[in-house]
N, C-alpha and C positions, 0 to 999 in steps of 0.2 A: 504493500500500500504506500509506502515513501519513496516508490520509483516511478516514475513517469515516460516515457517515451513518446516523442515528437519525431516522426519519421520527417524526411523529407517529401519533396514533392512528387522524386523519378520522372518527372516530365521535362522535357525541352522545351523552354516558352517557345519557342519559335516552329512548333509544329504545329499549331492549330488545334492542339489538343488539351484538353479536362487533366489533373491530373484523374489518376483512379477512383472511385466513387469510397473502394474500404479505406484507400489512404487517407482521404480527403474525411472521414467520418475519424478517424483514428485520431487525426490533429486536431479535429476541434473536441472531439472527446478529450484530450490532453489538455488543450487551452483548459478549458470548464475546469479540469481539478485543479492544475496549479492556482487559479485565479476562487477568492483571493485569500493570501494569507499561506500559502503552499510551504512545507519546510519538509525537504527530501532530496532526493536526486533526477535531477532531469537527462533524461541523456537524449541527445537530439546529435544532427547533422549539420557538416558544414552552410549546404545551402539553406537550412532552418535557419539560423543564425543570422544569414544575411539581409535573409527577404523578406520586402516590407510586407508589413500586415496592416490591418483593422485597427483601430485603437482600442486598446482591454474594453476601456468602455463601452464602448457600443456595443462589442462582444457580449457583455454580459449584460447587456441593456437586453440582445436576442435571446436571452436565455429565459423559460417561460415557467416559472413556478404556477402548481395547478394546487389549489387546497381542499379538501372535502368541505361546502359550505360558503366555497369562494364563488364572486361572478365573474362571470366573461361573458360576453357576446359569443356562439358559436361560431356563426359568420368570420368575427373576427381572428377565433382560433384559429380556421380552415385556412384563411389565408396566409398568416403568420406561418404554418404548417407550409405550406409551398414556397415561401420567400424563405424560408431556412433548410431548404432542400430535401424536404420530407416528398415519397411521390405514393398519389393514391393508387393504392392497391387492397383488392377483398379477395381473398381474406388478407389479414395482417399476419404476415409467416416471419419476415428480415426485417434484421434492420433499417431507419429510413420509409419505413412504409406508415402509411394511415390510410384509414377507411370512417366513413362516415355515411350511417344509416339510420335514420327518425333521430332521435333526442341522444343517440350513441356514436362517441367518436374512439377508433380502436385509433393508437401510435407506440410505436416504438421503436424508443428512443436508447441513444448509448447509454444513459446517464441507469436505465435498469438492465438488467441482467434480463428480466420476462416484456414481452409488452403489455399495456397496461391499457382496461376498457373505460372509459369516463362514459357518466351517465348524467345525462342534464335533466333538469326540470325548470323550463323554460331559459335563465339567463345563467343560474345558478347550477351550481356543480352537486350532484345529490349523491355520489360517490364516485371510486376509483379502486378497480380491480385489478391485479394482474390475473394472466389468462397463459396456458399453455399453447403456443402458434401450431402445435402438430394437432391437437385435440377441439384448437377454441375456447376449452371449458376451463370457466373461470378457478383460480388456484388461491386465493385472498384478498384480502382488504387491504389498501394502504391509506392513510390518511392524508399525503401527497408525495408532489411528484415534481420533476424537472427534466422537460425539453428542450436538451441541448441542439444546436444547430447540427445540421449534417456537413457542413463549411465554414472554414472560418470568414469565407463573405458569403453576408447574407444582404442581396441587392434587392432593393426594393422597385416597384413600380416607376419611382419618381426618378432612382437611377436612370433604368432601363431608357425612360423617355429624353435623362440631361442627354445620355452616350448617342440615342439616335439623332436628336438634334446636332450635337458638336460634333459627333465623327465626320460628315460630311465637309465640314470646315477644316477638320486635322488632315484629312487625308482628302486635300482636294485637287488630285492629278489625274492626268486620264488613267494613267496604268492601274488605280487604283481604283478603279469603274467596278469592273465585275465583281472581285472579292467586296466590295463595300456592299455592293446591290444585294446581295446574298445574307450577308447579316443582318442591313436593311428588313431583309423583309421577315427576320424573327422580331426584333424589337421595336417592326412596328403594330408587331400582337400581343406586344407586351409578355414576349419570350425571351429566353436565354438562348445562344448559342453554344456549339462546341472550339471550347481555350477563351471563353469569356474571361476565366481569373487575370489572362494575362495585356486584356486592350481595356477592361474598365479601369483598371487606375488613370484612364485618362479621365473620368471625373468624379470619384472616392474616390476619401483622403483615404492614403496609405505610406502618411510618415511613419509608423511604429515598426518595432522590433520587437523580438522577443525580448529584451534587455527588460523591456518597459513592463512586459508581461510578470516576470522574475521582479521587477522592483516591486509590484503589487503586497510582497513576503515582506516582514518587520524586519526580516534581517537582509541585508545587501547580500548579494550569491558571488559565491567563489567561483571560479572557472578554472578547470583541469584539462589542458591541451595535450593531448596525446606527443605532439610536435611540434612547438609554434611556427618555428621556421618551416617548417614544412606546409603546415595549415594555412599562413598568410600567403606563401609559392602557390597553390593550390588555388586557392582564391583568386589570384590573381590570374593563374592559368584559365581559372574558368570565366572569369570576367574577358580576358580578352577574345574567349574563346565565342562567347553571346557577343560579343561587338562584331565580329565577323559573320556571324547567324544575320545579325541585325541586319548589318550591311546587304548581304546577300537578299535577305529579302525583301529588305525595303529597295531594291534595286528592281526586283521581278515585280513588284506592284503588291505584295504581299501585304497583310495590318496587319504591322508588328509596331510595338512602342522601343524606344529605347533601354539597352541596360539600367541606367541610373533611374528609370519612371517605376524599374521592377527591383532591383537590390540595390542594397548599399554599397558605397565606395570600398577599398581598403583606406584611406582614409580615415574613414569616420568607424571601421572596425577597429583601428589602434587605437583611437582615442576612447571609446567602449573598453578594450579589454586595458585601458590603462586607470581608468575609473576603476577598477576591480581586483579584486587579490587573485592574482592568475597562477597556479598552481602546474607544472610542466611536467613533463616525462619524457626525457630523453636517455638515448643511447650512451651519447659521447658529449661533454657539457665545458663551458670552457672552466679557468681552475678559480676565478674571481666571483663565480657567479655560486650562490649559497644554496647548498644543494642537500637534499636528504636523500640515500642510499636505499634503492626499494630494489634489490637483487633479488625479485619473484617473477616466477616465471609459469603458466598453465602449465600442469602435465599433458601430453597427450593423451586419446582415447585409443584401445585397442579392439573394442566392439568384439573381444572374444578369440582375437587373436592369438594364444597362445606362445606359439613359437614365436612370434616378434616382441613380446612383453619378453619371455626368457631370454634372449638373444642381448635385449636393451638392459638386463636387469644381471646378466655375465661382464658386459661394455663397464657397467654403471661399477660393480665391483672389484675388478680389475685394476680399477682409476681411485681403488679408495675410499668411494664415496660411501655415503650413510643412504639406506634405503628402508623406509617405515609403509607400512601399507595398515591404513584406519580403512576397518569394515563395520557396516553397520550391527552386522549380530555375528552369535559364536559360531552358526553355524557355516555362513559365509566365508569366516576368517581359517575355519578347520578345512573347511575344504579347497582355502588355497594355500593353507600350509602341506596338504596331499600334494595336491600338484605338485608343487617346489621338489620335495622331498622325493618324486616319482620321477623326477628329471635333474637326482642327487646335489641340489643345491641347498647349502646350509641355511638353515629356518629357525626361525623361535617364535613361541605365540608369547607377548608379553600382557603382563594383566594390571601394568600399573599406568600413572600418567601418559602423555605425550612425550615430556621431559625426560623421563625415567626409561622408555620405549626407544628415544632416540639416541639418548647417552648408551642404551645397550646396546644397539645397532653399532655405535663407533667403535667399542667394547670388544665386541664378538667378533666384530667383521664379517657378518649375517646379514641376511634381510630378516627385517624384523616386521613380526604381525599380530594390531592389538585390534580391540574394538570398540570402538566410539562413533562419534558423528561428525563428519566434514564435510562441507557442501562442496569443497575443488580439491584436485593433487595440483602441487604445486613443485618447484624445483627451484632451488638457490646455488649459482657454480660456486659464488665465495664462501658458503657455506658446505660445501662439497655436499649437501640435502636434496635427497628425492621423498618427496611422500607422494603416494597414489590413494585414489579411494575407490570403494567398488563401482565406481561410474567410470572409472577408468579402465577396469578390467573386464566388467562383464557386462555394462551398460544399464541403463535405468530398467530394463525389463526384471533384473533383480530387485527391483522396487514393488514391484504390483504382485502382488499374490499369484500364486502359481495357476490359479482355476478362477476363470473370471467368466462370468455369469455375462453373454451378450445381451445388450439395449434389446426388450421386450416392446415391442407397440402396445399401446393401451387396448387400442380395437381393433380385432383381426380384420380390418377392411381395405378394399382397394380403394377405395373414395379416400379413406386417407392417406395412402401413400400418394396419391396426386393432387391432396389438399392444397398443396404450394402453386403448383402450378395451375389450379383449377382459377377461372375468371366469370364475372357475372357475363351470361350469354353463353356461355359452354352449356355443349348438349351431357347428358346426364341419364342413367338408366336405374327405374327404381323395379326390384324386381319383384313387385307384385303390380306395376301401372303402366310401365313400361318408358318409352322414350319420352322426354321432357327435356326443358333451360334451365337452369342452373339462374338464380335471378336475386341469389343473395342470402343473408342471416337477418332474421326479424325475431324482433323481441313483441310477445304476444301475452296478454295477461294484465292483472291490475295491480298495484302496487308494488306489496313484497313477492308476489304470487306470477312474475313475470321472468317464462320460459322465452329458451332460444331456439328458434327452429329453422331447418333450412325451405324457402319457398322456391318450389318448383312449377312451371308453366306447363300448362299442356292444350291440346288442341279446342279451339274455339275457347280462348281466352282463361280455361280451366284455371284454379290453383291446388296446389298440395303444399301443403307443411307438414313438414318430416321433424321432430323431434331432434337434437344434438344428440341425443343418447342412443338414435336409431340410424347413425350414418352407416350401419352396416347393410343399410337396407337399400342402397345407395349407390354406384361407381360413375366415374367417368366413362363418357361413350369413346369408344373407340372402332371407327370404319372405316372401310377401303372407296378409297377417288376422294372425287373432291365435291362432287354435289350434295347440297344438305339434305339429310333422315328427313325423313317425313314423322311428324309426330301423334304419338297416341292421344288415344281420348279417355278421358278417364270415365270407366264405368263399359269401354266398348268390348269391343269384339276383338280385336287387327289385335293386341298385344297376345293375346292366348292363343292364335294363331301362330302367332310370329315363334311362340313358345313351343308349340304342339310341333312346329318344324323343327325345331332346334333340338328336340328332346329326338328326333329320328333320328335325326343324322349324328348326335350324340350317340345314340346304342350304336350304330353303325361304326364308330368311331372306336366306342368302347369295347368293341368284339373284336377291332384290328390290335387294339392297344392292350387287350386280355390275352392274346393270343402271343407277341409282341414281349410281355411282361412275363409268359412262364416261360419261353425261350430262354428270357434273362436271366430269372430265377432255378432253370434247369441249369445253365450255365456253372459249371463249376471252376470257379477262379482261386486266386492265391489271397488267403484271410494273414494281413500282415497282422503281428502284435502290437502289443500296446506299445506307448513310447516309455523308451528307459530313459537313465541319467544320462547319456551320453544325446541322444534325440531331443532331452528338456534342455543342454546345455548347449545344443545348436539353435533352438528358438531363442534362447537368449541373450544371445549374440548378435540377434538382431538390431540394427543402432538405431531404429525408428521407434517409435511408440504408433503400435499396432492401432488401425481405427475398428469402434465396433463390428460393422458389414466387415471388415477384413479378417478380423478375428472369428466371427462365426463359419467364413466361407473357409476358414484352416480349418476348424472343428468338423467341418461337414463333411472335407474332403479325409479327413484322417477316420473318420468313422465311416467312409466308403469302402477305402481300402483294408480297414480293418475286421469286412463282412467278405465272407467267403463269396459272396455273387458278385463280376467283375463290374468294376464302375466305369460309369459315361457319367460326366460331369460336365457343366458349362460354367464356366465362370464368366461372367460377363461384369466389365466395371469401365469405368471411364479411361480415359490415356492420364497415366502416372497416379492412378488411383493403387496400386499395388499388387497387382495381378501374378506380377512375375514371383515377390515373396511365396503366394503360397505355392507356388509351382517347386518352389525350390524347395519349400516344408515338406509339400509329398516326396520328391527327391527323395530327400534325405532319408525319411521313411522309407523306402524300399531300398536304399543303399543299404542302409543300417540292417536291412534284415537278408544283406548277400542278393539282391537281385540287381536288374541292372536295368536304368533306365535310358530310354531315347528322348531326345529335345528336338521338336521339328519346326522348323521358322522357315515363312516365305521367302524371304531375302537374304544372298548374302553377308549383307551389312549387320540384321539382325540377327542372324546367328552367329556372327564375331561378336556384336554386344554383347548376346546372351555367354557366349563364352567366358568371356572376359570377366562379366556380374558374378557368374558361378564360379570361376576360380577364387576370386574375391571373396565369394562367401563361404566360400567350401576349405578356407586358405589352411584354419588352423586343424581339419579333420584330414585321416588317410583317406580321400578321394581320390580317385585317377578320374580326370576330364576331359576329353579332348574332342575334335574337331572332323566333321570332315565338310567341306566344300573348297569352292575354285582360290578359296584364299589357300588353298594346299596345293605344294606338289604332286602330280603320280603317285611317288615313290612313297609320299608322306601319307595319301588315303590307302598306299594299299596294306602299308602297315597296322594302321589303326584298324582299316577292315580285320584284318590278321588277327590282332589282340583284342578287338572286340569279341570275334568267335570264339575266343580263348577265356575268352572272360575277365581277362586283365582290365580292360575300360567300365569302369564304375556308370558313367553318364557318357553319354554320346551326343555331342549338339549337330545339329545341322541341316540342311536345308530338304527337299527334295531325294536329295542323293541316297539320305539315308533310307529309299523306301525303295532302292534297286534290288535287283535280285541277290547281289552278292554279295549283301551286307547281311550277315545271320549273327543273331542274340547269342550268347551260349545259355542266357535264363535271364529273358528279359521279363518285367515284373510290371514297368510303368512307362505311357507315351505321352508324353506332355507336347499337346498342341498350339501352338499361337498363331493366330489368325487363320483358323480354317479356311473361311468362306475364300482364302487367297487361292489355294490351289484349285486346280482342276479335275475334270470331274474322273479322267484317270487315276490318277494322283489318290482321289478319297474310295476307290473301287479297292486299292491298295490299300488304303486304312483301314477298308471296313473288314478286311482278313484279319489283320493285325488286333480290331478292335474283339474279336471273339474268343482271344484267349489272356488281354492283360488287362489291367486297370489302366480307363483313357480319362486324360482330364483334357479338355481345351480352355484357352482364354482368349479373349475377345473382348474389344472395347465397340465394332459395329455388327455384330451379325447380322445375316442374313434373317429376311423376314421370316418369319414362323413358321408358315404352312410349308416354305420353301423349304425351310430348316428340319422339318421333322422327315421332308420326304427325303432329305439328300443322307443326313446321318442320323433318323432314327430317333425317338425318344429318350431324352438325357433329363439327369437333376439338373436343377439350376441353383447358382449361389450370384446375386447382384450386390456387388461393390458398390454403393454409391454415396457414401461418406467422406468428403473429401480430407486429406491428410493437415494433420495442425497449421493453423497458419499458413495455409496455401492459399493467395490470391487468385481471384478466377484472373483468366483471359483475355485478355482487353483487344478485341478484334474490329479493326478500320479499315473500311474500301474509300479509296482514294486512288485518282488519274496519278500515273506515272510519270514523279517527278525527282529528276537528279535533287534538288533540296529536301524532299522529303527522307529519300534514301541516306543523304549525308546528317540529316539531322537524327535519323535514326541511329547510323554506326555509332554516332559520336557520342548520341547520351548511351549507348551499348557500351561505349571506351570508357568515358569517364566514370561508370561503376564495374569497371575491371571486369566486366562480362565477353561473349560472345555473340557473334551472328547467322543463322542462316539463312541464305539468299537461295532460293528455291527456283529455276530456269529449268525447264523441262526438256530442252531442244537442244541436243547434243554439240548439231553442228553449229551455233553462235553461242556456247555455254560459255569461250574462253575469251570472247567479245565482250560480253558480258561482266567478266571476273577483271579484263582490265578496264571499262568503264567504270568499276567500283573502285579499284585500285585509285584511278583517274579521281575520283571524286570524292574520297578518304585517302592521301598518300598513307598516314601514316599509318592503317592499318594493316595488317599480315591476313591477306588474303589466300586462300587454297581453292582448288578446282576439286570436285567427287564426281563420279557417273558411273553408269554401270557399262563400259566399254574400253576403261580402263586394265591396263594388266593388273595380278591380282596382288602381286607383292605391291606394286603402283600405290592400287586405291588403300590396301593396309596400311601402309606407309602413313598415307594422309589423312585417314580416318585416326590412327594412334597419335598423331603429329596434332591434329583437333582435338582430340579429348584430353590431350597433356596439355593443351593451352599454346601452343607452340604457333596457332594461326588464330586471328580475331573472326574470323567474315570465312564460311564454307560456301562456295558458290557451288550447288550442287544439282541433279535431279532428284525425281522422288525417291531415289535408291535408299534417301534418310525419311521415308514415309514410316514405315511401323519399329514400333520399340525402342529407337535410339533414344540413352538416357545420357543429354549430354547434361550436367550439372549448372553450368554457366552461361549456358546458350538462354536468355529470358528475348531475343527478340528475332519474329522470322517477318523475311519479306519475300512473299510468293508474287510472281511476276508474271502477271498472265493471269489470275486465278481464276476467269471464267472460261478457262479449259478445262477445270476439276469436275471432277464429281463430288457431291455434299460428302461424304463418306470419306473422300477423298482428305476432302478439306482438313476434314473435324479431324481424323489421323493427324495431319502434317500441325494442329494447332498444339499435338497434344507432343509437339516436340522440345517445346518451351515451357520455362516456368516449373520446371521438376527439379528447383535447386530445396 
């Protein structure tokens, strides 16, 4: 609660673009708590720092205290609610949304944790509820509440009309016709446009800083620079680096305002951090300057590594040093005193202080292991000290209990898994009335005795109201084309029809799928065992903290494999949702129990990644991994052919290949599919041989449609991922005419957060035209060329050469469409993109943004 974080913007003024919608709710959630009175740690960014804001004041003038028993005008709420970037939406599921129906206004806001329903009675506030957004149903009382902005500007009406009148006057050239006409005609509906934050301060004020924010606190705030010298370089670098943005596009006709209109000088930053007790951290310092000695250093993490913690911890004793490892309990600290001692290096569990642990490590000349509580490992070289803690060794999954109970939904219903996305006007199936609108939540009843019900439309003006307690009764419609259902009547005929056919062709269905099901259940396959100590100590070597949907679709698949009748499984989850974890959890699972499994990827590219992730994961267990595709020699697949049949290869990745004739199992156990629907329909006539004697799992982020899907492979479980991983930003996807500034403004904020590019060109013969017109219009980035026409050591080369960081900008074709996990790659520019197919698309987006 005394840490704050004030992210930057990530945008480039000079693209035309918002920053992000969660960033942008993230900073003004931050403003709110610092202000006022704040006494803690703020950690923010350079460009936070610089760029002008709002004045506190007015900030906190937008900030909308609600009281049980307080007035407001509703009217004036709703609108307050859109000028501070709330956007209506019914139901209210996210952040940022409000809904408003008869005397009830639903919002929610950062400042709670739930969203919260206000209920008026005429001007007067007559309570405030929080409400669960997957259920609706309300969860308590609060007696108030606070709507903070969704941005730190909140423009009002009277802005929007100064900006439309005086723009035309700032920018009054011809080149500056079209783009002016164009914003023009939002704010003259008294709209906002997209990268508004960065042309209104032509009339808001935005003298402040965050300085002014922080002075708000009784006590004046210190500042702690990582690197002054660096930090002021830095600053400067980026200032002259927006004067050249400017230029460039106040040249092209572009609306752009100047540097100095959007950030502060370095000027007026020295005189800021000299008002201040500035507090530094440097490497190398000069000998006049009064310096306090902080020789700490983070431990690294070794995510389960084994063999590189012993390796680093022989290095470490060798040289002398003292080595302490604080674990949280006994049981933790015994079982890495095992290890040690199962890889004869000298150990001791000590049971006293820190003090008394360390002085006996210097003592023994041991590593020494006690138990207590450290939130970091840390390392001191003038103290020749290493201490680690179990987040060092085995990762946070050592934290959470061994059997964790997946997120239950309240009501078994499909209405509410698509409660989010459901809209007033969406069609809606109730299954005793039949097709109907979806037309909202109304509150029905007399005073304390007022229920919530959902109303539903039906033919010839009908209504129905469904009870909240009866959304089971309920789904979203779902049909093929695109012309609208025709709808039932309520009380008719045409829905028990419509039923009485569906109930046929259900048995019909049920007789293929009965028939279908004892086949499977005759089927006698290989029943793995439970997981041992050595299977829990691979799951926990996992360095991510598992999401629910991901953790139950591991349970699901391990209780497949762990039933004598062979499994067909679909995992289906979004791109970078974690599909490939559990793939490598069954892995493991049938490694561990002597069988041997195959890894089949559509592309060569993804089966190098896939390789390369599995080695990684598999680093600190006796696995044997390897390869076969055109990134191999001959001589190199006919070996591995060789030792596969031999049964030396544990896991086998690779493309196609592995599905030729002369590749044979010696006891293969498990076929782990990614991206089915990619092969051909040869290609799956071979799977489905394959598929009647071993455990088949697939993962999939688009399959193929249903009816398609059932007829091509047959009826499978299903487990859907669709939890997205902690703090992952969604996507932030722009169509935009092809423009060399666009493109340079993209690398450039890609460079200056030490990220990656890739540049997406599908057309072989002009890919290297291409790669030097970026070159051309970024000198100073490290560009590379990929496609699949390259030799195969070639494209390895450049593939390993990009994921080491060794090129900025991959000018590539889609050969980087499924499963590349590059970590640093947050920005793609596909060129052409309506040569795609949707499918296409939504793959190639899910190539970024997986840091």
């Amino acid at each position: 609660d005394r840490v704050v974080v004030i992210p930057g913007a990530e945008t480039d003024p000079y693209r035309g673009l918002s920053p992000h919608p969660e960033i942008l709710e993230k900073r003004a959630a931050a403003l709110w708590r610092i202000l006022p009175g704040f006494e803690g740690f703020v950690v923010t960014s350079l460009s936070s720092l610089v760029t002008r804001m709002p004045s506190p004041a007015d900030f906190l003038n937008n900030c909308i205290r609600l009281e049980v028993g307080g007035f407001i005008p509703m009217s004036h709420l709703l609108t307050r609610l859109r000028q501070l970037g709330y956007v209506r939406e019914d139901p209210v599921t996210e952040l940022g949304e409000f809904s408003w129906r008869g005397g009830i206004v639903d919002v929610f806001s950062p400042s709670s944790e739930l969203p919260v329903r206000i209920e008026f009675f005429g001007d007067e506030i007559e309570s405030i509820r929080t409400f669960d957004p997957a259920t609706q149903r309300s969860t308590g009382l609060v007696p108030q509440m606070d709507i903070v902005p969704m941005r730190e500007w909140s423009v009002t009406e009277r802005d929007i009309s100064a900006w439309h009148d005086k723009a035309p006057d700032f920018w009054n050239e011809v080149r500056f016709a079209d783009n002016l006409g164009e914003k023009l005609q939002f704010t003259e509906n008294h709209e906002l446009f997209n990268g508004f934050e960065y042309l209104f301060p032509l009339v808001v004020d935005n003298r402040y800083s965050l300085f002014d924010y922080l002075a708000q606190s009784s006590l004046s705030p210190a500042i702690v620079l990582p690197s002054p010298d660096r930090f002021r370089s830095e600053w400067k670098d980026l200032l002259e680096g927006f004067q050249r943005d400017y230029d460039d596009h106040h040249l092209v006709g572009d609306l752009v305002l100047p540097p100095e209109r959007l950030f502060f000088s370095p000027q007026w930053l020295e005189r800021e951090l000299a008002g201040h007790s500035v507090y530094s951290i440097n490497s190398l310092v000069d000998q006049d300057t009064e310096t306090a000695p902080l020789d700490f250093h983070l431990e690294r993490k070794y995510h389960g590594r084994v063999q590189e913690l012993l390796a680093d911890v022989n290095r470490w004793r060798g040289k002398g040093e003292r080595i302490v490892f604080v674990l949280n309990s006994k049981g933790l600290a015994e079982r890495l005193v095992d290890i040690f001692r199962e890889y004869e290096i000298d150990v001791s569990f000590c049971e006293g202080d820190f003090e008394e642990c360390a002085a006996a490590s210097r003592v023994r000349r041991s590593v020494t292991i006690t138990q207590g509580k450290l939130s970091e490992g840390f390392f001191s070289d003038s103290l020749g000290l290493h201490v680690l803690t179990q987040d060092n060794v085995f990762e946070e999954s050592e934290l959470r209990p061994a059997v964790r109970k997946p997120v239950q939904r309240e009501v078994p219903s499909a209405f509410l898994s698509d409660f989010k996305d459901l809209k007033i006007g969406d069609y809606v199936v109730h299954v005793d009335h039949g097709l109907g609108i979806f037309r909202g939540l109304k509150q029905i009843g007399v005073s304390e005795n007022l229920r919530e019900f959902v109303e539903l439309a039906y033919r010839d003006e009908a209504k129905l109201y469904v009870p909240i307690d009866r959304l089971d009764l309920i789904q979203k419609y779902s049909g093929a084309g695109e012309a609208a259902p025709t709808l039932d009547r309520l009380g008719g005929t045409s829905w028990e029809k419509t039923k009485s056919r569906v109930k046929s062709s259900m048995r019909e269905l049920a007789e293929d799928l009965l028939k279908l099901y004892a086949r499977r259940e005759m089927a006698q396959g290989h029943a793995f065992p439970s997981d041992d100590s050595l299977a829990k100590e691979f799951d926990e070597a996992f360095e991510f903290e598992e999401t629910p949907d991901q953790h139950a679709a591991i349970q699901d698949t391990k209780r497949d494999m762990e039933s004598p009748r062979p499994m067909d499984r679909l995992v289906c989850g979004d791109v970078g949702y974690g599909k490939t974890e559990v793939g490598m959890r069954a892995a493991f699972k049938a490694v561990n129990d002597g069988k041997q499994v195959a890894i089949l990827a559509p592309t060569t590219v993804l089966a190098f990644q896939h390789y390369t992730t599995f080695r990684q994961r598999f680093q600190a267990f006796p696995v044997r991994i390897d390869m076969i595709s055109r990134f191999r020699s001959r001589q190199e697949i006919q070996q591995v052919v060789k030792d596969t049949a031999l049964g030396l290869v544990d896991i086998l990745i690779g493309t196609h290949r592995l599905l030729s004739k002369d590749v044979k199992f010696r006891d293969l156990g498990l076929l782990v599919i990614d991206e089915e629907q990619r092969f051909g329909v040869g290609q799956k006539e071979r799977l489905k041989q394959l598929k009647t004697k071993v455990d088949v799992l697939t993962l999939s982020a688009t399959p193929i449609p249903r009816t398609l899907n059932m007829s091509l492979i047959g009826l499978r479980d299903l487990s859907i991922i669709e939890t997205p991983p902690k703090d992952r930003l969604a996507i932030q996807t722009v169509v935009v005419k092809f423009s060399r500034n666009i493109i340079r403004s993209a690398i450039d904020l890609e460079l200056k957060r030490k990220g990656q590019v890739l540049f997406l060109h599908n057309t072989i013969d002009t890919i290297y035209s291409i790669a030097t017109m970026v070159q051309e219009i970024v000198p100073e980035a490290r560009v590379a060329v990929g496609h699949g026409q390259m030799r195969e050591n070639q494209l390895e080369e450049v593939m390993l050469d990009y994921l080491n960081y060794k090129y900025d900008v991959l000018v590539s074709t889609t050969i980087i469409e499924n499963g590349l996990d590059i970590s640093r790659a947050n920005t793609l520019i596909v060129n052409q993109a309506d040569r795609f197919g949707l499918a296409q698309l939504y793959q190639l987006r899910g190539r970024v943004g997986r840091s």
